[in-house]
C-alpha positions as CSV (number, residue, x, y, z in Angstrom):
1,X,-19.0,0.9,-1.5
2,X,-20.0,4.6,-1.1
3,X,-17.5,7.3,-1.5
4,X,-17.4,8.6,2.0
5,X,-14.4,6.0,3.0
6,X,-10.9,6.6,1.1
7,X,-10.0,3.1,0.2
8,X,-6.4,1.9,1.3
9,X,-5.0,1.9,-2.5
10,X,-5.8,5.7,-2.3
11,X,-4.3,6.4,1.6
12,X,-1.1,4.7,0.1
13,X,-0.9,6.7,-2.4
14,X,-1.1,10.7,-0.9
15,X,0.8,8.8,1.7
16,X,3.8,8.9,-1.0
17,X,2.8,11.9,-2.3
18,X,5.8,14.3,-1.3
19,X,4.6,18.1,-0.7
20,X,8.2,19.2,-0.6
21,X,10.3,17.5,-3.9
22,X,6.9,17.2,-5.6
23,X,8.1,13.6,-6.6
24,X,6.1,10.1,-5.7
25,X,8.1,8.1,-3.1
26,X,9.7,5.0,-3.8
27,X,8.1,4.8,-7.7
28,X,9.2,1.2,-8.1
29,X,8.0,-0.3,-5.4
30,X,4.6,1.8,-5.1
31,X,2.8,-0.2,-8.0
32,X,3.5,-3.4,-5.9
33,X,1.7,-1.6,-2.8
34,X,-0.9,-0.4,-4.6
35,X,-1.8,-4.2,-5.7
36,X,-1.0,-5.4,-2.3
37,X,-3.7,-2.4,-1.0
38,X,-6.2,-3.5,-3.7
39,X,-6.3,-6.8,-1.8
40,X,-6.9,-5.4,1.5
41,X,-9.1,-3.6,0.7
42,X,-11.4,-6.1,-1.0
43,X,-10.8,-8.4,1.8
44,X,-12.1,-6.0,4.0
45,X,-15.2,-5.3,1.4
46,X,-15.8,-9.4,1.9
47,X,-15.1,-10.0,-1.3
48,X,-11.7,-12.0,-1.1
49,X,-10.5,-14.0,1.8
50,X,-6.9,-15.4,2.3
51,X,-6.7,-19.5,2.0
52,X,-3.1,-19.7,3.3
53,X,-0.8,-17.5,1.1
54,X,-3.4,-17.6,-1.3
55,X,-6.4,-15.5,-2.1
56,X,-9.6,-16.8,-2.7
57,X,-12.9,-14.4,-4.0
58,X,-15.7,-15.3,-2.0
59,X,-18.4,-12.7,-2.9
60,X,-17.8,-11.6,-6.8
61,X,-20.5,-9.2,-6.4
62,X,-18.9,-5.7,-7.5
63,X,-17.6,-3.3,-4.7
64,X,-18.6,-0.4,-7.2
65,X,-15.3,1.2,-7.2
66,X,-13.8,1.0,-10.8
67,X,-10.8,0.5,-9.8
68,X,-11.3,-2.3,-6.9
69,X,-13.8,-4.2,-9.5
70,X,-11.3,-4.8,-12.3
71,X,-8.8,-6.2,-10.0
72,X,-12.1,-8.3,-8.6
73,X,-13.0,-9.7,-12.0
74,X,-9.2,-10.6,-12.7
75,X,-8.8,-12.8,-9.7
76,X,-12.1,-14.0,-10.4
77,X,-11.2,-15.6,-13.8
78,X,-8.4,-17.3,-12.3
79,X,-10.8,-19.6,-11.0
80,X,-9.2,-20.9,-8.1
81,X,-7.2,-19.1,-5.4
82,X,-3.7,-17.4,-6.9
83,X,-1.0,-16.8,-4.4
84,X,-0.3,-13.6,-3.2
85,X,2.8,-13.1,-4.3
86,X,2.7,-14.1,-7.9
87,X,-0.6,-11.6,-7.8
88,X,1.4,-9.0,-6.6
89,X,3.9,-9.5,-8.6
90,X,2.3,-9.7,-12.2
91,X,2.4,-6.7,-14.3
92,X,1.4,-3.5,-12.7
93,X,1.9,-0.9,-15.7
94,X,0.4,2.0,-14.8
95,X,-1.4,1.2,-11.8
96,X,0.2,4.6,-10.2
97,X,-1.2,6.6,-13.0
98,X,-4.3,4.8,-12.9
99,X,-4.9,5.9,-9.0
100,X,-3.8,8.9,-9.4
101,X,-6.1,9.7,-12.3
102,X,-8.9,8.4,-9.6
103,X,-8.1,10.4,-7.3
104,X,-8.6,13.6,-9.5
105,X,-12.2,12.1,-10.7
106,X,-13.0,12.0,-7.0
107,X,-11.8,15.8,-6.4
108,X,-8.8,14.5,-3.7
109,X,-6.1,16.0,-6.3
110,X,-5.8,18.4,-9.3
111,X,-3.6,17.8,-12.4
112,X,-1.7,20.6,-13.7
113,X,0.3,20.5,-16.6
114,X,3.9,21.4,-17.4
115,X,7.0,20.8,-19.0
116,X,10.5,19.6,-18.0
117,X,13.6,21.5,-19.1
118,X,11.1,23.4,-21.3
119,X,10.6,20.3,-23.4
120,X,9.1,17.4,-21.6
121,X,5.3,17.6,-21.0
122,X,4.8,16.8,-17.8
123,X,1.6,16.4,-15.5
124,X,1.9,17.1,-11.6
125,X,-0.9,16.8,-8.7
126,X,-1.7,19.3,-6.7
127,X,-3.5,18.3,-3.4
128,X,-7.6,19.7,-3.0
129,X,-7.6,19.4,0.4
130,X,-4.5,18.7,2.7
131,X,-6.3,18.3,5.4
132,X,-7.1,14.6,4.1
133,X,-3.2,14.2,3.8
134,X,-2.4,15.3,7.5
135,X,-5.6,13.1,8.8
136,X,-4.1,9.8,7.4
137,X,-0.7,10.9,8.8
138,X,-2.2,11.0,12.1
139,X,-3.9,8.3,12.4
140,X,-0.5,6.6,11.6
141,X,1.5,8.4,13.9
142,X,-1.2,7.8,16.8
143,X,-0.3,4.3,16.3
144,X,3.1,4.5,16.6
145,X,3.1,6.8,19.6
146,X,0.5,5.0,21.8
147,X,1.0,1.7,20.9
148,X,-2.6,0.6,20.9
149,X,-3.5,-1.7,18.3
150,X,-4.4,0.4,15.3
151,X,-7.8,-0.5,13.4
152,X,-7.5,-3.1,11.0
153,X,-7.6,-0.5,8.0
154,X,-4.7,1.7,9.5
155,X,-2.8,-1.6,10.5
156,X,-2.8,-2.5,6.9
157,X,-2.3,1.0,5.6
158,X,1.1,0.7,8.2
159,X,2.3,-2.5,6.9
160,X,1.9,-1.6,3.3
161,X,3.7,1.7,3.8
162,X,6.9,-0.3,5.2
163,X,6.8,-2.7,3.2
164,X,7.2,-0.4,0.1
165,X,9.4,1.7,1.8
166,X,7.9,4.7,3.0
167,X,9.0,4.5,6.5
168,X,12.3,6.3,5.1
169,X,10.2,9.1,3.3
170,X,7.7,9.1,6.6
171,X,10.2,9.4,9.6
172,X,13.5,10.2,8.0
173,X,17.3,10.2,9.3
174,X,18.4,8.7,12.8
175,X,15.9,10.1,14.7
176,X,13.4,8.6,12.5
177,X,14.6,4.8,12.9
178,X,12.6,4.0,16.5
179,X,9.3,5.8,14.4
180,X,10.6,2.9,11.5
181,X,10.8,0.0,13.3
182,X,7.1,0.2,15.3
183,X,5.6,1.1,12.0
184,X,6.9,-2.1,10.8
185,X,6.3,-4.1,14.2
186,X,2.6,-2.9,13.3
187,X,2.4,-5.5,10.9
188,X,1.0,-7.8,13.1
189,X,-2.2,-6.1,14.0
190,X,-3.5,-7.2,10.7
191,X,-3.9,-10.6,9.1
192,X,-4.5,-9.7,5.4
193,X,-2.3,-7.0,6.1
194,X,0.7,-8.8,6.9
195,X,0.3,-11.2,3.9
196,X,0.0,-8.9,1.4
197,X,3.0,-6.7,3.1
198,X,5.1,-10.0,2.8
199,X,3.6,-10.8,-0.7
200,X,4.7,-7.7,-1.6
201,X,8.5,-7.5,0.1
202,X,9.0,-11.3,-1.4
203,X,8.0,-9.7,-4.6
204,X,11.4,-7.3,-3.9
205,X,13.4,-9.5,-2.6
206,X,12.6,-12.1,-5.5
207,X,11.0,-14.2,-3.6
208,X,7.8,-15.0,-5.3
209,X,8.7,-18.2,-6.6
210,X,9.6,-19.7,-3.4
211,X,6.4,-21.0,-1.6
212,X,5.9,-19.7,1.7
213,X,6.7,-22.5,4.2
214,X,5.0,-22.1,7.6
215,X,5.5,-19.7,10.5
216,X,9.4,-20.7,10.7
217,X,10.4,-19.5,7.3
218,X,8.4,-16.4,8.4
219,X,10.4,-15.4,11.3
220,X,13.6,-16.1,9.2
221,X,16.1,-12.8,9.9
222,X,16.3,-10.2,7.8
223,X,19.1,-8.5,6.2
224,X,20.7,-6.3,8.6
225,X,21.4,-3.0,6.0
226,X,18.6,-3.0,4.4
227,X,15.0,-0.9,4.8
228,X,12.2,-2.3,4.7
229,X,12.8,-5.9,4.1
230,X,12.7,-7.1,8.3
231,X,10.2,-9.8,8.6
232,X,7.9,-9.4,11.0
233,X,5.9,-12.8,11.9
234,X,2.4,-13.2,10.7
235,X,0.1,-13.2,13.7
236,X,-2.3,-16.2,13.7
237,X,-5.6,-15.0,12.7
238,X,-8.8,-15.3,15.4
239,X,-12.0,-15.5,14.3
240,X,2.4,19.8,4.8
241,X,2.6,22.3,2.8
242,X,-0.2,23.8,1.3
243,X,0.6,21.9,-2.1
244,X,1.1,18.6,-2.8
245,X,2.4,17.7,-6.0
246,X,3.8,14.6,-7.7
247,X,6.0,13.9,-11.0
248,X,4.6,10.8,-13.0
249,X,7.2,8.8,-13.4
């Protein structure tokens, strides 16, 4: 895998990048993503492919990406396929720090240092190249305006991004909530996708150790106060500023 495509993990993460508090959106719920986007993206490399809720590896042959190739080898010594969700939801330590070290190797963000208060060292990311930031934006946004289907990687990218909450950091306030609910509805352009996005909201909702049912258990409602935890059925599969910088949390 050549450098010359951002992998979803990456996407996800200057997607929560927030040029304006300097803070990463959603911190507790980004390591989850970040897993869940480690999947897609291997699934797309044809290295993985979904058996049911599970994940199966199907090419162990390394990607080439570090970062893609250790999660590779993990769900390769499982042996046989490990269900999303308990994937998901294993420990995640670090896995924002981890990215966001990668992306400063691959030049997409520098880290500066600081201090909190005067007294807590600190380490913030400044943004190499915005443009990259606003491009992924767009392509998101393009989706939700036009309503053609999205391609699979920006379908995923969307589903990930409500399922760890984003939409509320992407399109804010009341005028946001119609921009909310397509980028959730576009869940269902995506297969691998939309399990990983439910892997990663049953995670949240502490779910994981309920197996998934069917289709009907699926389309179950979702609570009505809460962002982003509306289900969104499974589709059956056929065939700004000038800076960007982020706290570590």
């Amino acid at each position: 895998m050549g450098r010359s495509r951002r992998t979803i993990p990456e996407e996800l993460l200057l997607l929560a990048l927030d040029p304006t508090t300097g803070t990463t959106a959603q911190p507790q719920s980004l390591d989850l993503g970040l897993a869940g986007a480690q999947l897609v993206e291997l699934a797309l490399a044809g290295r993985i492919a979904p058996d049911g809720d599970r994940i199966a590896v199907v090419v162990p042959r390394p990607t080439g990406d570090p970062t893609l190739d250790c999660a590779l080898e993990l769900l390769r010594r499982r042996g046989a396929p490990v269900r999303a969700v308990h994937w998901i939801g294993g420990p995640r330590l670090g896995l924002r720090q981890t990215y966001l070290s990668h992306l400063e190797r691959c030049g997409m963000v520098h880290a500066v240092e600081g201090q909190m208060c005067g007294v807590l060292p600190t380490t913030r990311y400044q943004a190499t190249d915005t443009a990259i930031s606003r491009e992924i934006r767009a392509r998101l946004d393009s989706a939700i305006r036009t309503g053609v289907p999205p391609d699979p990687r920006t379908a995923a990218l969307a589903a990930l991004a409500h399922a760890v909450g984003l939409g509320k950091h992407l399109y804010p306030g009341n005028e946001g909530r119609s921009s909310r609910s397509r980028l959730r509805d576009l869940i269902r352009h995506d297969p691998m996708g939309g399990l990983v996005a439910h892997a990663v909201m049953d995670v949240q909702n502490g779910a994981a150790a309920q197996p998934r049912r069917g289709p009907a258990s699926a389309a179950r409602p979702a609570p009505a106060a809460r962002e982003p935890a509306g289900r969104v059925p499974m589709q059956p599969h056929h065939g700004h500023g000038s800076m960007v910088r982020a706290a570590v949390h």
